[in-house]
C-alpha angles and dihedrals in degrees: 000000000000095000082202097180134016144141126261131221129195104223142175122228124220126207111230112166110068111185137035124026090318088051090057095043088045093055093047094056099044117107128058127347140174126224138203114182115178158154114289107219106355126074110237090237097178092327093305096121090062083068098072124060106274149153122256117208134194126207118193115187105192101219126220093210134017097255109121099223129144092228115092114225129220086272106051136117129202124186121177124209136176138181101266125088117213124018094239083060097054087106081047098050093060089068092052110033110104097229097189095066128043097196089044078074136078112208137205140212080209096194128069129269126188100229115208103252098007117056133221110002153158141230138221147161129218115191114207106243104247120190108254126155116163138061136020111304097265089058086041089053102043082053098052097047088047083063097052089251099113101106135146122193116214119220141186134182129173115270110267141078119289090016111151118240112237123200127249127171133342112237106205110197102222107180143341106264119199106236126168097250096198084072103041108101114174108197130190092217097063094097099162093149085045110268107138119181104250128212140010094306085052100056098049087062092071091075095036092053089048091049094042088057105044080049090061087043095063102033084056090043075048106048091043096049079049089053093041081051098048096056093038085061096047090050087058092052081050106049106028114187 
């Protein structure tokens, strides 16, 4: 998935399991984060991609101060969901991801990682289902964090069928922060709080993140010498020799 466009939020992560391994991660992860949560494959372009069947994703970067920067530090941590389940869904969850809320969708991180102090393991998120009704998703969503109802609830479980989930921390969506996106690169490989990708599929990623970003690098470096172009040439109409 490209996630081309989205929406970031700057959250605070709170730690809710207090004993044992998940006490400890939980620990480890509490304190500020920022979010982007976004389309999977259309731009937003005034709220028409909403229109199509899509994934939606959400990308948590677990932040080591309060600065709102794009550039990850040496103790951050990024992990990456969408609403999909399982990797081998992804064409199925197209057909069942609500696309016009983000917080009306549970989202995966779908591959393994090897977590410090607790092992082979697995990551979710499950939104509370706040009551929003009007509007595209970003401006549901901009309501229900103004209310205090963005939330998204971490979860891990062991790798294995028929493993429980287990909660973790609350992430609570406080405002929109404006971020140059562009140089925003969520990767899964920046495992500061001890999250590492774990197998073959994961490591894979680490060439597909890097080319997804220098992508967005040069649509962006694209879109801004068209727009150059475009009032060059109006300046021209303007102001004929």
């Amino acid at each position: 998935m490209f996630h081309p466009d989205g929406v970031v939020y700057r959250a605070a992560v709170r730690s809710i399991a207090v004993e044992g391994e998940v006490g400890a991660l939980s620990q480890r992860l509490a304190g500020p984060a920022l979010v982007r949560l976004s389309g999977g494959i259309w731009r937003w372009r005034g709220g028409r991609g909403e229109r199509r069947p899509d994934l939606l994703g959400v990308s948590v970067r677990f932040r080591s101060s309060e600065q709102i920067t794009p550039a990850a530090s040496a103790g951050d941590q990024d992990l990456l969901f969408v609403s999909a389940r399982y990797l081998a869904l992804i064409a199925f969850g197209f057909l069942t991801t609500n696309r016009h809320d983000f917080l009306r969708n549970d989202y995966y991180a779908q591959l393994p990682f090897e977590v410090a102090g607790f092992g082979r393991a697995e990551f979710r998120l499950i939104p509370l289902r706040a009551v929003t009704t009007e509007g595209n998703r970003v401006e549901r969503l901009e309501r229900a964090a103004a209310e205090g109802l963005a939330l998204l609830r971490l979860e891990v479980r062991r790798r294995g069928a028929f493993r429980q989930w287990m909660a973790v921390a609350d992430i609570v969506l406080e405002a929109p922060v404006a971020v140059d996106q562009n140089a925003l690169c969520f990767d899964p490989f920046h495992t500061g709080r001890g999250i590492v990708p774990s197998g073959l599929l994961q490591a894979t990623r680490l060439a597909t993140y890097t080319a997804g970003y220098l992508g967005r690098r040069l649509a962006a470096r694209g879109r801004g010498a068209r727009a150059r172009g475009a009032s060059g040439a109006r300046g021209e109409q303007r102001w004929p020799s």
